[in-house]
C-alpha positions as CSV (number, residue, x, y, z in Angstrom):
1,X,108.6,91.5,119.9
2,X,112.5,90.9,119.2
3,X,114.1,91.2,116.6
4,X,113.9,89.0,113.7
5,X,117.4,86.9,112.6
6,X,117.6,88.2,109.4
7,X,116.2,90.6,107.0
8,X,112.8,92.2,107.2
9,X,111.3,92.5,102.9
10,X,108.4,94.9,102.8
11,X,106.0,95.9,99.9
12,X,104.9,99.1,99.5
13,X,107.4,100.4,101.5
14,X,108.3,104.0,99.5
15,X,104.8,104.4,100.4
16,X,103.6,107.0,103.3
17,X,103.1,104.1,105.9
18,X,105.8,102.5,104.4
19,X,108.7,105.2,104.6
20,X,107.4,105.6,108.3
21,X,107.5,101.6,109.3
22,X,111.1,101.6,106.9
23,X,112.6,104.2,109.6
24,X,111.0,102.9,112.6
25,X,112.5,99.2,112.0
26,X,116.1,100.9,111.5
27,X,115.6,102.6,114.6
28,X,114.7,99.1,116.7
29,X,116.6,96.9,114.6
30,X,119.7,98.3,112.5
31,X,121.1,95.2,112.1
32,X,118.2,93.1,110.9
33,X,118.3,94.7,107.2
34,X,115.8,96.0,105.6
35,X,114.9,95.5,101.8
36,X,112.1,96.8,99.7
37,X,110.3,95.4,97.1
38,X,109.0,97.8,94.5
39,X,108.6,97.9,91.0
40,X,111.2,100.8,89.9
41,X,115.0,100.4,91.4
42,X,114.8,104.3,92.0
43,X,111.7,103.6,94.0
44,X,111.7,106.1,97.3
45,X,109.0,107.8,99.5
46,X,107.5,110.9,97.5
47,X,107.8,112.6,100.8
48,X,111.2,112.0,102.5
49,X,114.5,110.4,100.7
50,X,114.4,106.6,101.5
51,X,116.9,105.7,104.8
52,X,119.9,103.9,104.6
53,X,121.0,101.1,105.0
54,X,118.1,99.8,102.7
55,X,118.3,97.7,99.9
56,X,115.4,97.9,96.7
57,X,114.6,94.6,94.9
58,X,113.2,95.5,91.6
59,X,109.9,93.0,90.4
60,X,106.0,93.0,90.1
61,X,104.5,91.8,93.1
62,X,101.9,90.3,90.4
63,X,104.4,87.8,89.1
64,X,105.2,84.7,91.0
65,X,108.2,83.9,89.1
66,X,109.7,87.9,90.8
67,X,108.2,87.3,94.1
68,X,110.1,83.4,94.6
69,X,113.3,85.3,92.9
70,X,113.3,88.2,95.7
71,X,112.1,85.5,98.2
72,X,115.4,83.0,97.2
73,X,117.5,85.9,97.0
74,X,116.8,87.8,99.9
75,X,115.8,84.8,102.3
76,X,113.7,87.7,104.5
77,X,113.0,86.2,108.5
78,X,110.1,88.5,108.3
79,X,107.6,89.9,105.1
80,X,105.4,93.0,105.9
81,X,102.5,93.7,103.1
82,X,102.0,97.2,102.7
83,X,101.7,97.2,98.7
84,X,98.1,98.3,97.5
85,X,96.5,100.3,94.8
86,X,96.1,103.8,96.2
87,X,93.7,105.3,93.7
88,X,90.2,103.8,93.8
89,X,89.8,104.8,89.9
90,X,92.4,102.8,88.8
């Protein structure tokens, strides 16, 4: 796969899989830029501090009105879908 012309949005990324794809896609592809879209700004993976150069849009993916803002804003060339409810109780 090559690399995408712009930048790469994922949700869920300050998960575990998440943190893990984050790094890898730096790795391949420094310079396609690589945002997050989580619900706190100071969102990071629990395990590891989150790489850099990454950027952290702040919305709920629940709210169409924050998803077309993040979409207009950040114009991504690529979207990867990792958000999920971890915990089956809730």
């Amino acid at each position: 796969m090559r690399a995408p012309d712009g930048p790469i949005l994922i949700t869920g990324g300050s998960g575990f899989v998440g943190g893990r794809l984050t790094r890898a896609l730096l790795r391949a592809w420094p310079q396609a830029g690589i945002a997050w879209f989580s619900r706190e700004a100071a969102a990071g993976n629990p395990l590891e501090a989150p790489p850099a150069p990454l950027s952290v849009m702040v919305g709920d993916l629940c709210s169409p009105d924050a998803i077309d803002g993040v979409v207009k804003a950040l114009q991504p060339r690529l979207v990867l879908h990792l958000a999920a409810q971890s915990s089956v109780a809730d």
